[in-house]
Residue, then its C-alpha position, 0 to 999 in steps of 0.5 A: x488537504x495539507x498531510x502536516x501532522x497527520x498519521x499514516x500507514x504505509x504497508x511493505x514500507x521497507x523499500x521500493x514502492x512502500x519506502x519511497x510513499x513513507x519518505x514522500x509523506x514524511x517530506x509533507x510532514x506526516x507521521x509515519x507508521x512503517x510496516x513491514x514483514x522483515x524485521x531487520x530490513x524495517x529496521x534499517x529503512x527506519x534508519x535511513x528514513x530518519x536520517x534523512x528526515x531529522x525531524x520527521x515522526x514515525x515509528x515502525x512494527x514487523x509483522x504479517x499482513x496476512x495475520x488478521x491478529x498481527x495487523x490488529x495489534x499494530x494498528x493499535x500500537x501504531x496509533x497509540x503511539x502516532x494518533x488516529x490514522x488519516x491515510x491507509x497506503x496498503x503497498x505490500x505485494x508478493x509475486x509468484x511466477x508459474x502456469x496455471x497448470x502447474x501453480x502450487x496451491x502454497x504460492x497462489x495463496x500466498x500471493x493472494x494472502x499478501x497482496x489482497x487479504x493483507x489490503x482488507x485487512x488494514x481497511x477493516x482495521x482503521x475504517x471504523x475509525x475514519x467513519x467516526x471522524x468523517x474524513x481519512x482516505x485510503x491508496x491501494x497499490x494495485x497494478x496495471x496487471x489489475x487490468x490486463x491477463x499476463x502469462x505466468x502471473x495469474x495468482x498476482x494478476x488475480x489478486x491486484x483484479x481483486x484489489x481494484x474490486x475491493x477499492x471500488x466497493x469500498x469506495x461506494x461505502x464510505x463515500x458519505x462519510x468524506x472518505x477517498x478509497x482509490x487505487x494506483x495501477x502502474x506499469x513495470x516499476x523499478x523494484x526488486x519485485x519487478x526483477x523477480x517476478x518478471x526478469x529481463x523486464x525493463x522498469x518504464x518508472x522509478x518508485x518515487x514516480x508511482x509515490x508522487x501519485x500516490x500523494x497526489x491521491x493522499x493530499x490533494x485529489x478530490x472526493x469525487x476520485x473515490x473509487x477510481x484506479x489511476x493508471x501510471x506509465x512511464 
């Protein structure tokens, strides 16, 4: 489908992975709703965005993904702004490096709140909406950690396992509905997380790599990848 006009939302759209969907989409003709939790760092991401897009549409809130009133009130200001959301990238991600033995509860929920509430979160928002019209889809930002065990990862690697569960079920929802759920599980991509989470780990692909699939799954996969998690590897 041609993506001219139609509205999506990009979580974690501040930089890395999230920034480099939000500058695919707008290069396709999409509007574009920025979302992320640092104000300042959304903010210039806007910025830089529209300056390379002149007559792109988007708009841009800060909040929490994790906060269940926070992600209702921008879905709805968003849209209200943009139009009814066609295409959901759930993108935001946090990683926590610690042993199991050692994990403090705070980090594991922290990660699992981001990473994995934060995608049913959005879903459970502009869902409703993509029934009642019979078309939308919806990208999770998985990872290939998703499908491997990783020593020191577990809260991160637990929630993108989750993650490829929820998109399935998901998948299986709506499916009679024309509605597309997928997930994308790279490898090491070359993000400030990638750094922090695993440092000395060299990046195998760039974010725009990873984008490129994912507009691959926005625009023009078809129906019958619902439900599918789509390994990248550079």
């Amino acid at each position: 489908m041609s993506l001219a006009g139609k509205v999506a939302l990009v979580t974690g759209a501040s930089r890395g992975i999230g920034r480099a969907v939000a500058d695919a989409l707008l290069g396709e003709g999409a509007r574009v709703g920025l979302i992320a939790r640092d104000p300042e760092r959304l903010a210039g991401a806007e910025r830089a965005l529209r300056e390379a897009h002149p007559g792109g549409e988007l708009a841009s809130r800060a909040g929490d993904v994790g906060d269940a009133a926070a992600v209702e009130r921008i879905v709805t200001e968003l849209e209200e702004h943009l139009g009814p959301v066609d295409l959901l990238v759930n993108n935001a991600g946090v990683v926590h490096r610690s042993p199991v033995a050692g994990h403090s509860l705070e980090a594991w929920d922290a990660v699992l709140e981001t990473n994995l509430r934060g995608a049913f979160l959005y879903m459970r928002a502009v869902l409703p909406g993509m029934i009642s019209r019979g078309a939308g889809r919806i990208v999770n930002v998985s990872s290939i950690s998703g499908t491997l065990g990783t020593a020191g990862l577990s809260a991160y690697c637990a929630s993108k396992w989750g993650l490829i569960g929820l998109t399935k079920s998901a998948a299986e929802e709506v499916r009679e509905h024309g509605i597309l759920v997928a997930a994308v599980c790279p490898g090491s991509v070359d993000t400030d997380m990638l750094k922090q989470g695993v440092p000395g780990l060299q990046p195998d692909m760039s974010p725009a790599e990873v984008a490129r699939t994912i507009l691959f799954l926005s625009k023009d996969a078809p129906l019958a990848m619902t439900g599918s998690a789509v390994e990248i590897f550079g």
